[in-house]
C-alpha positions as CSV (number, residue, x, y, z in Angstrom):
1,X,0.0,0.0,0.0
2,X,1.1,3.3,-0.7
3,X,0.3,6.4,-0.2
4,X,1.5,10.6,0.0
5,X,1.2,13.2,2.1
6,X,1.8,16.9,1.7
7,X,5.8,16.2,1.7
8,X,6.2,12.5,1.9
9,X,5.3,9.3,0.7
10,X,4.1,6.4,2.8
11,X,4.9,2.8,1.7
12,X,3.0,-0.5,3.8
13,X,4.4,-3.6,3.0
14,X,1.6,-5.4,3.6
15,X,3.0,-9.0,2.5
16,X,5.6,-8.6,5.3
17,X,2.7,-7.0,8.2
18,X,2.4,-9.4,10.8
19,X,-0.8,-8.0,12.0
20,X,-2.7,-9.0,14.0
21,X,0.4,-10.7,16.6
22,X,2.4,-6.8,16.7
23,X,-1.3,-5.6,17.7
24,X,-2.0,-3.3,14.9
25,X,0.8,-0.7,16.2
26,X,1.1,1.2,13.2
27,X,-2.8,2.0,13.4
28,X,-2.6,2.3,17.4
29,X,0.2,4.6,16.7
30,X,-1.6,6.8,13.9
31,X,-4.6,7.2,16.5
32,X,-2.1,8.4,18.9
33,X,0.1,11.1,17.8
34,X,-1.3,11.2,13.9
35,X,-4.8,12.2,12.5
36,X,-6.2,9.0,12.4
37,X,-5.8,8.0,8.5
38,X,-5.3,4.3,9.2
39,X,-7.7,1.6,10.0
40,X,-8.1,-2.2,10.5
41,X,-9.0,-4.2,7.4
42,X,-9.0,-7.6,6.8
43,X,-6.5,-8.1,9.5
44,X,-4.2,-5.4,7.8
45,X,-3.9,-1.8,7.9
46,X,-5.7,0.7,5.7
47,X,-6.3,3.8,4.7
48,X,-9.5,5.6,6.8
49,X,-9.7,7.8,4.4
50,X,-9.1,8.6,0.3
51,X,-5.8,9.1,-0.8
52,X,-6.7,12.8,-1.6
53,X,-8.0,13.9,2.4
54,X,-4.6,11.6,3.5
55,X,-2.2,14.4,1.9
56,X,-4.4,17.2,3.0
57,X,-4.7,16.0,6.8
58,X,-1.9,13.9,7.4
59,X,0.3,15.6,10.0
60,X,3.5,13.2,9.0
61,X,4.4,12.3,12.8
62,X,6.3,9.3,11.4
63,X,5.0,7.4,14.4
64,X,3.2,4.4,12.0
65,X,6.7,4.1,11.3
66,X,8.6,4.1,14.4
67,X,5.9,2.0,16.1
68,X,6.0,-0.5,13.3
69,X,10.3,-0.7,13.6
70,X,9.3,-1.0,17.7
71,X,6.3,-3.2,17.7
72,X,6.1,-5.1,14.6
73,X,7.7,-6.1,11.3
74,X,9.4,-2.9,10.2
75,X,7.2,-2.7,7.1
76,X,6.3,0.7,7.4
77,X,8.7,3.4,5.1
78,X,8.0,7.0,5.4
79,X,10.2,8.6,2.4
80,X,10.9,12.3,2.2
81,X,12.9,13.5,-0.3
82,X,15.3,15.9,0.7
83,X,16.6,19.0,-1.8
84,X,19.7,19.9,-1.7
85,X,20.4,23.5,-2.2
């Protein structure tokens, strides 16, 4: 699953999730410090909301992330290009 936000882009590798047994961290983590854009689905996480409202509401936290790396798999990769100038 992927999917961008205003700076970033959000990549779920959802062959590698081992959701349920990390107990949905990425989605816990998104409810915790993010703006709730991630949901249970079929066992897997999802997006809560269209693509379109996820880059105009995300508030790119990077927790999914880091509570993925902590909690679960490490599936989770939050890429933001940097510009050199």
């Amino acid at each position: 699953m992927r999917f961008r936000t205003r700076t970033a882009e959000v990549i779920i590798n959802l062959d590698g999730c081992v959701a349920p047994d990390c107990g949905f961290a990425c989605v816990k983590a998104c409810r915790l410090y993010g703006r709730n854009i991630l949901k249970i689905e079929d066992g897997k996480p999802a997006l809560a909301v269209s693509p379109q409202e996820a880059v105009r509401i995300d508030n790119e936290c990077l927790a999914c992330e880091i509570y993925c790396q902590w909690y679960g798999s490490g599936v989770i990769e939050v890429r933001v290009p940097m510009e050199v100038v």
